[in-house]
Structure formats: C-alpha cells, structure tokens
C-alpha positions in Angstrom: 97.2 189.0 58.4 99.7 187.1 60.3 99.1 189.7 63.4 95.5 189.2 63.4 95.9 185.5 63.3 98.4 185.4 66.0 96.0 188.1 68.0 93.1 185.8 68.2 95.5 182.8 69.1 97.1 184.0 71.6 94.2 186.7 72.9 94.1 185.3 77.0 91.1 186.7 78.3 92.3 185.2 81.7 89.7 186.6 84.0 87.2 184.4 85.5 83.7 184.7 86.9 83.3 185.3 90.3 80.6 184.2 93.0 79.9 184.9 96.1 78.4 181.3 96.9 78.5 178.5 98.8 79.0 174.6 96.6 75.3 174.1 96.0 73.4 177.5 95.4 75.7 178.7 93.6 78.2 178.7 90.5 81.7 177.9 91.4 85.3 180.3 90.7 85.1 179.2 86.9 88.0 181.0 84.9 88.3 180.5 81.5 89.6 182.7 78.4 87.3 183.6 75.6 89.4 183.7 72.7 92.2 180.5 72.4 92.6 177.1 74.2 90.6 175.6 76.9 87.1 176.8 78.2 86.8 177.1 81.8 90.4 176.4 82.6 93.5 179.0 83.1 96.2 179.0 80.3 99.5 180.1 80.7 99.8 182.2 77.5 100.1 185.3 77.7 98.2 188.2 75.6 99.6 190.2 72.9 101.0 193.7 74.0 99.3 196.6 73.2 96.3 194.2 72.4 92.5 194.4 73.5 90.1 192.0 74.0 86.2 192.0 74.7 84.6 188.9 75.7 81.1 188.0 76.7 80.5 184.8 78.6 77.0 183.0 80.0 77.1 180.0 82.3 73.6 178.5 83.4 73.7 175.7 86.4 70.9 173.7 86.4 69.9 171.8 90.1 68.4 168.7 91.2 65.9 171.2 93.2 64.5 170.4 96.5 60.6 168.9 96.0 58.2 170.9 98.6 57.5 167.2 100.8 61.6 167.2 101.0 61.6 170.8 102.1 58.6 170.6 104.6 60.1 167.4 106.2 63.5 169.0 106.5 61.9 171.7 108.5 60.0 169.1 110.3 63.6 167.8 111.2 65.1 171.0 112.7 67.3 171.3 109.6 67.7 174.9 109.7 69.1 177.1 106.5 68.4 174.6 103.5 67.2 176.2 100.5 66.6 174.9 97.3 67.6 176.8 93.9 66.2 176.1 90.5 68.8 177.5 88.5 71.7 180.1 88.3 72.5 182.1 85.4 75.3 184.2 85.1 76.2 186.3 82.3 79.8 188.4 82.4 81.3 191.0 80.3 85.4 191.3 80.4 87.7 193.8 79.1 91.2 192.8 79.0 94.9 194.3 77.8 98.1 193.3 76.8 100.5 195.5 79.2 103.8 193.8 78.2 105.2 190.2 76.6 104.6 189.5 79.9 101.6 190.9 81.7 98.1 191.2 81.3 95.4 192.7 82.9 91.4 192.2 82.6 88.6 193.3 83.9 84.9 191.3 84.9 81.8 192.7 85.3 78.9 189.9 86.3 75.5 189.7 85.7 73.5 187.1 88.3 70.4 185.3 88.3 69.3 183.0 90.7 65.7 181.4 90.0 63.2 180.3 92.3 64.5 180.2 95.7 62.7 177.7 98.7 62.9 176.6 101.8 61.5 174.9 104.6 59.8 176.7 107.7 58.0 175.9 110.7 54.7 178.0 110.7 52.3 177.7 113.6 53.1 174.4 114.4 53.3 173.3 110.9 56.3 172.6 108.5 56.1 174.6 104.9 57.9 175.2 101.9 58.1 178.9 101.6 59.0 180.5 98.0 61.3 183.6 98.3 61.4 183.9 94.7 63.9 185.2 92.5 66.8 187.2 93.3 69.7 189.2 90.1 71.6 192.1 89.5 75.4 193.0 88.9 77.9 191.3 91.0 81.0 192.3 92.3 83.7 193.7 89.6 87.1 191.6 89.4 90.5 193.0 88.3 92.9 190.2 87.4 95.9 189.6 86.6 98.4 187.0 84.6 102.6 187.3 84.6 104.5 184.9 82.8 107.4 183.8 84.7 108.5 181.0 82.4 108.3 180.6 78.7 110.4 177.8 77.7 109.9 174.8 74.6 109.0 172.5 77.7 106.6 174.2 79.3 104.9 178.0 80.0 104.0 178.8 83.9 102.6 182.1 84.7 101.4 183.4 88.3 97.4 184.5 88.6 96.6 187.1 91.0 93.3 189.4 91.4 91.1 191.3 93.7 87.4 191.3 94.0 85.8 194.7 95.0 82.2 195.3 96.4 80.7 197.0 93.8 77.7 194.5 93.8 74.2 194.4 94.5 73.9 193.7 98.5 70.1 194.7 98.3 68.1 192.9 96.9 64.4 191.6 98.3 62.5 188.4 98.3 58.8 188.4 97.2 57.7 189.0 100.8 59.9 192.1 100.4 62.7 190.8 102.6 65.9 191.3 102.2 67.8 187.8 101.1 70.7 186.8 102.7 74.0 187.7 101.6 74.7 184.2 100.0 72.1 185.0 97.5 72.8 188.2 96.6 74.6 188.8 93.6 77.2 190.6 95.3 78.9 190.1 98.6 80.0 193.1 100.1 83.8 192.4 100.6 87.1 192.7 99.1 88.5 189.1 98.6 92.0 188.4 96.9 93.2 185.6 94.5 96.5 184.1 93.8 97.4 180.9 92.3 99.5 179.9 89.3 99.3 178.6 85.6 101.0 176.1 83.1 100.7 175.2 79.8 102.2 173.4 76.8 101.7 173.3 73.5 102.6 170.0 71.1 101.4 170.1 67.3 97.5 170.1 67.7 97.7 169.3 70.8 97.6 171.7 74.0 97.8 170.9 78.0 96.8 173.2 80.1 96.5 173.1 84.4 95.9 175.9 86.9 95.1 176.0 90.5 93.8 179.7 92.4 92.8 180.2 95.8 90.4 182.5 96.5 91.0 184.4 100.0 87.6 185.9 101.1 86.5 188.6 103.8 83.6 189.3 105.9 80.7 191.3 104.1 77.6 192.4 103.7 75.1 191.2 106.8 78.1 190.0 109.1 78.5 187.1 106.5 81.7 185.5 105.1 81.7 183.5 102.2 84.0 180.4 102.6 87.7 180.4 101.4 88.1 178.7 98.4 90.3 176.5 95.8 89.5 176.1 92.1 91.9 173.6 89.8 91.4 172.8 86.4 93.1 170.7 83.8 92.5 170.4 79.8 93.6 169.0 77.2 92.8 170.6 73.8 93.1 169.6 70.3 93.3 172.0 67.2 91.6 170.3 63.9 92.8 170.2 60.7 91.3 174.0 59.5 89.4 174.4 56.3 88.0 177.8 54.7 84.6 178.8 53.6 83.8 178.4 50.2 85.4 181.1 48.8 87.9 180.1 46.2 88.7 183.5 45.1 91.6 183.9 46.6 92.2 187.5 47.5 93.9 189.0 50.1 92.2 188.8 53.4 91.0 184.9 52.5 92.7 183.7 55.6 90.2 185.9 57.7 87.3 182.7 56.6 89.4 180.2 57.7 87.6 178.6 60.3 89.5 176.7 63.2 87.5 174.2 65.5 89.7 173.1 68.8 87.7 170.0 70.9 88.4 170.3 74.3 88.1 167.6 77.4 88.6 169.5 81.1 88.4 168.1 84.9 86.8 171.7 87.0 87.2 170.8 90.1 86.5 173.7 93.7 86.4 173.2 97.2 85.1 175.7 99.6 84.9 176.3 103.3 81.5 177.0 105.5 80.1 180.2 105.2 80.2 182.1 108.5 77.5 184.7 110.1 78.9 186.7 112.6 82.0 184.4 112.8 79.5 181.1 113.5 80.0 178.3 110.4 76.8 177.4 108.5 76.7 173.9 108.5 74.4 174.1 104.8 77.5 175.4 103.0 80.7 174.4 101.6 81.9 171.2 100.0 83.7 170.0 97.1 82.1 169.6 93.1 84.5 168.2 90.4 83.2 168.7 86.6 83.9 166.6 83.2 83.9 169.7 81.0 83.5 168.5 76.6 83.6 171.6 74.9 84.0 173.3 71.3 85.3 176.4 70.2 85.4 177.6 66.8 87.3 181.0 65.6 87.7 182.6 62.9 90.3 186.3 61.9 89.4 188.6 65.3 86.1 186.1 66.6 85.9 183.0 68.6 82.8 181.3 70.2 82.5 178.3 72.8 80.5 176.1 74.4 80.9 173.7 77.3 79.0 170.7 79.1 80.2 170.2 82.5 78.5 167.2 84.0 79.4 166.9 87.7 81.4 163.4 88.7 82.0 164.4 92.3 79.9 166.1 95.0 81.0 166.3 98.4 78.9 168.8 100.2 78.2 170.0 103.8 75.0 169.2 105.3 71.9 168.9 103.3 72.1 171.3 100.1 71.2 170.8 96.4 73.0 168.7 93.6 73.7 170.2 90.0 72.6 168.8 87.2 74.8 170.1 84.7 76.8 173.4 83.8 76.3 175.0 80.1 79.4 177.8 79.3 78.6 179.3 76.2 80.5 182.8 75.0 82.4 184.5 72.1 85.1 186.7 72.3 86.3 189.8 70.0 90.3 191.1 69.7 91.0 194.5 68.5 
C-alpha cells in the first residue's frame, strides 16, 4: 500500500508538450507532470525505478481573434503574414519510466488542432479576409529526459534535457487545397534539442517548485525555422488535509479511496525569437507571454486528474499577431 501511495506521489511524468509555433498562433513549451505537484511547471522529483507511468494531457488556447474589417485593413496597410487563429487544441499522450533513483525517461506523442485560420489579402485591387480553414494531425514525438543531481533536506535540483524528432505532419492543406505554412502545421520538420534545469522543495503541505528550459530549434520543413526559445515556470503547491470516501469498513486496501486535493498557484512564462524563411526573420512572430496558472489536482491509489486556468498577465509580441484569452490544461494520469 505504502508503494502505491509513494508511486503516484512521486510518479514525474516530466515530459512537456511541444509546438512548433510562434507566441500568438500557437501554444507555448508547457511542461508539466501528470501525476504529483504542480501543473504546467517542471519538478525536480524524480520517478520511482522500475516504475511506469501513462498520462493523457489536453490544453485548449482560446484567442482574441482578428475581426475580418481588422484583417482587410491590415492588408490594406501592407502588413504582410498576419493571420488570425480561433483556437488551438492540443491533446498529448506520454509514456514515461523510472531508469534509476536518479533518471527518468518519457516519451510525448501530440495531437494538434488549430481552428479557423484568416488572413488578410490584397485581391484585384481589393483588400480581403481569406479563410484557410482548419489545419490537425500528430505532431512531432519528444523524448525527454530528467537526472537528479542534488537531493538534499534544503533543496532537490535536477538537469532537463530532450530532443524533438520530425515524425510530424508537414502536409497538411488549407480549404483552397494549399499547403499551409510550416508554422501551422502540426509538425515542423526538424530535430530541435532542450536543456535546462529543475528545483524543488518540499515543506509540510507545502511544495516550491521552479524550472527554466531552452529550446534550441533547427531549420525544417519549407526552408522555415521556428524561433529559439525559453520557457520558466514557478509554483507553489499546497497538499490539503486528505479525507476518504465513505467507506467506513475498514479493510485492507481503504487507503486506495483516500482522496488527496493539492491547490496550486504558477507564473508560465516563454519567450521566443522570429521565425525565419530561408534565413529572413518574420517580423509577425516571436514575443514574450507570461501566465497566472490556479489549478487543482485530485489523486487517488495509482490515478490523478488536473485542471488549470492560465490567464495571460504579459504579452509582448512582434509585430501585429493575436492575443490569448486564456489557456485550459486539463489531464489525468495512471502509474503502474
């Protein structure tokens, strides 16, 4: 009983969900762990060894989208390249394993959807808002991995490393039956590399948790490169009191309905460079977002579940692109 309890605890599925995307249009590097502690920010704590984990994880972005009069006058401007984008949805499965006291491995396979997709164009003469329509499929499968370096009372610090393959769609057509560009695809053709670094501490109820990651990109499909980029997160979390179903026969297993709920508050913040097409920067692209992130998570025996409301308190973005509105994270997670 004590393993199980200690499994979900301490279950990191440390793998986060990657996009090929530029500030507005897209999601940002949101890593998170499906099972214990904060939401959308990197723990330290490392997985159990010999442990599996499967975790399912939706976030949904919701934009401030482009009217058509904003789009047609920005064409009738000469702004080349804005778009406007209704909504994102992303939905990831992750596998991850327990290697050693120290290391643990995962992997991330994303499912995108990007809805309603605009923009302004000169026809004839004539500025218009074309709709390109919708654009989803697989993205590009992440391998990640988390090695504790420190584990002391003070403080745990771990180093964060991955690698993003191309295994994505790089295909996929607009309404007009052309092909989008490589921004809104749901994959992006090239191998990119993370690296960045982890701490936590825990204190009674309380839990404190920081990360930062870069995310070191390459040229892909279409001659395009997605911008470098830098997530950092910090959360605090806080356990409450636990309580059990009503079940008062006590039997052997009872601590399998005891429910735990954790409140957690978290600052997401990501900052990314232009994208480039054939080595020219795209002045639409790029910028900084920084979330407030309240969230919930309830577990109980091998399950957890979580949800999150990011509302976003600072947008700083190249050129003319869309706002978000909010960000909903929502998941559960199974150990085994």
């Amino acid at each position: 009983m004590a393993h199980k309890k200690h499994l979900c605890a301490g279950l990191i599925i440390g793998l986060g969900i990657y996009h090929t995307a530029a500030v507005a249009d897209h999601p940002t590097i949101a890593f998170g762990n499906e099972a214990a502690g904060a939401i959308n920010t990197i723990s330290a704590n490392s997985q159990p060894v010999g442990s599996w984990g499967f975790g399912l994880r939706t976030e949904v972005f919701n934009n401030d989208e482009f009217s058509t009069e904003q789009l047609e006058d920005f064409a009738d401007d000469g702004l080349e390249g804005v778009h406007s984008l209704d909504k994102i949805t992303n939905t990831s499965f992750s596998l991850s394993y327990g290697v050693s006291e120290k290391l643990g491995i995962s992997l991330r396979l994303p499912f995108i959807k990007r809805e309603n997709i605009r923009e302004g164009e000169i026809e004839d003469g004539i500025p218009e808002a074309h709709s390109h329509g919708d654009s989803s499929g697989f993205g590009d499968l992440l391998l990640f991995g988390q090695y504790k370096v420190v584990e002391q009372s003070s403080a745990d610090v771990a180093i964060l490393f991955g690698i993003k393959a191309p295994t994505g769609e790089t295909n996929e057509k607009d309404d007009g039956d052309e092909r989008f560009e490589t921004e809104f695809q749901p994959g992006s053709g090239s191998w990119d590399i993370l690296l960045g670094a982890a701490i936590s501490k825990e204190s009674g109820a309380f839990g404190y948790h920081a990360n930062i990651l870069y995310n070191k990109t390459t040229e892909g499909s279409q001659a395009t490169e997605i911008g470098d980029a830098i997530s950092y997160n910090v959360a605090l979390t806080h356990q409450l009191n636990s309580h059990a179903d009503h079940d008062h026969d006590h039997h052997d297993g009872a601590e399998d309905n005891v429910f735990k709920w954790t409140l957690s508050a978290e600052l997401n913040g990501e900052t990314r460079r232009k994208n480039k097409i054939d080595g020219m920067p795209e002045t639409h692209s790029g910028g900084t977002t920084v979330y407030l992130s309240p969230g919930v998570r309830v577990s109980a025996g091998q399950f957890s579940s979580f949800v999150s409301y990011g509302v976003p308190i600072v947008e700083d973005q190249n050129g003319t692109q869309t706002d978000v509105d909010s960000r909903i994270v929502a998941g559960l997670s199974l150990a085994f």
